[in-house]
Each structure stands twice: as structure tokens, then as C-alpha cells.
C-alpha positions in Angstrom: -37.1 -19.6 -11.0 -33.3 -18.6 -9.9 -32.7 -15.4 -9.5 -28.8 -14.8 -9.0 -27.7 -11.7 -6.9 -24.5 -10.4 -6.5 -23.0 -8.9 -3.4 -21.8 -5.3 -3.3 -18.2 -4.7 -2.0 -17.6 -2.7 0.9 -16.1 0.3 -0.4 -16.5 2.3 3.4 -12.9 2.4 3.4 -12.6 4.7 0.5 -14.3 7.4 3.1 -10.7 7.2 5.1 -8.8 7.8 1.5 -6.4 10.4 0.8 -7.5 10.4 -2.7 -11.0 11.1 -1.5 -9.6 14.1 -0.3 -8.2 15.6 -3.1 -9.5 14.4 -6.2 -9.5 12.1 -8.7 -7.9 14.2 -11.9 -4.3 13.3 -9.8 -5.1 9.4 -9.8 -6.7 9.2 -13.3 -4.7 11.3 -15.1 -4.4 12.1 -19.4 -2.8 9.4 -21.1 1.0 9.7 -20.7 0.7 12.3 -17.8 2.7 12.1 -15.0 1.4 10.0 -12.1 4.2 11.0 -9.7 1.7 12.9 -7.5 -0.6 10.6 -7.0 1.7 8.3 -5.8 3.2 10.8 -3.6 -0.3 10.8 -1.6 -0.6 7.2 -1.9 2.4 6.8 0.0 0.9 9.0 2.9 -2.5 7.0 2.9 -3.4 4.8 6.0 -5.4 2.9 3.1 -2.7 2.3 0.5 -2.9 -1.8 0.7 -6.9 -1.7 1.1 -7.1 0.1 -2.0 -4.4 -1.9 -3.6 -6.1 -5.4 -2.5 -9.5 -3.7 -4.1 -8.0 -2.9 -7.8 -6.1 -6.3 -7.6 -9.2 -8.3 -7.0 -11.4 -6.3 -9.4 -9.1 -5.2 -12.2 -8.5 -1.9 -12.1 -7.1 -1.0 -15.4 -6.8 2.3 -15.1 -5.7 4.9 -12.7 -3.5 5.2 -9.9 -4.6 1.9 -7.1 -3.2 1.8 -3.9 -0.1 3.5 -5.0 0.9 1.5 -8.3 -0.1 2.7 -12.1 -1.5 0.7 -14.6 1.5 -1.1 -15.8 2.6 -2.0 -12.8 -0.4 -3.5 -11.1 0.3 -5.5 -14.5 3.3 -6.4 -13.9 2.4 -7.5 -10.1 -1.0 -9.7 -11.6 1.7 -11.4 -14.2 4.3 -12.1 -10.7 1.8 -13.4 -8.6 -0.4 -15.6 -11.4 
């Protein structure tokens, strides 16, 4: 019998997150909300390309990931494909 496990990611570095500080209703905001503050605090997190490199390799499809939005962590998949 095979039994097929999968390993969990390290998410430790979401403890050293900005966004962990402050809440997630900036980063996943209502459709066709602003997301200009959450990027603002991505731009000040020690993290941001961690937590970019995480939604990239797990496809994030929503919310605000090491500083980009939706459509353009799209846009970055489609550039780099």
C-alpha cells in the first residue's frame, strides 16, 4: 500500500510580516476596492519577495502578495511562463 504525503510549507516567515501586523481586510479587500494601502505596507516589509515567491509558486489568486494585486501577479505568471 502507498500512502502519498505531502510536505507542508514553511510559512514561519509570515510571523516577521507587516501584514501580520495589521490585518488582512487591507490585503484582501471588496471587489473593486482600492488596494493602494496595502501595497503601501508591502513596500515597508523586510518580507515583500518571501511573500511574493510564496503566492507565485502556489497561486495566490486573490489578495494583495508580496506587494502585487491579482492582476498583476497575472500579468508577471504570463512574462515569466
Amino acid at each position: 500500500m502507498h500512502i502519498e504525503t505531502t510536505a507542508t510549507p514553511d510559512l514561519s516567515w509570515q510571523e516577521q510580516a507587516l501584514c501580520a501586523q495589521t490585518g488582512g481586510d487591507f490585503f484582501f479587500p471588496e471587489p473593486g476596492s482600492s488596494v493602494r494601502d496595502a501595497k503601501r505596507i508591502c513596500a515597508l516589509c523586510p518580507i515583500r519577495s518571501t511573500c511574493l515567491e510564496f503566492a507565485m509558486s502556489n497561486d495566490e489568486r486573490f489578495g494583495v502578495w508580496g506587494g502585487l494585486s491579482e492582476k498583476e501577479r497575472l500579468a508577471l505568471r504570463r512574462t515569466t511562463s
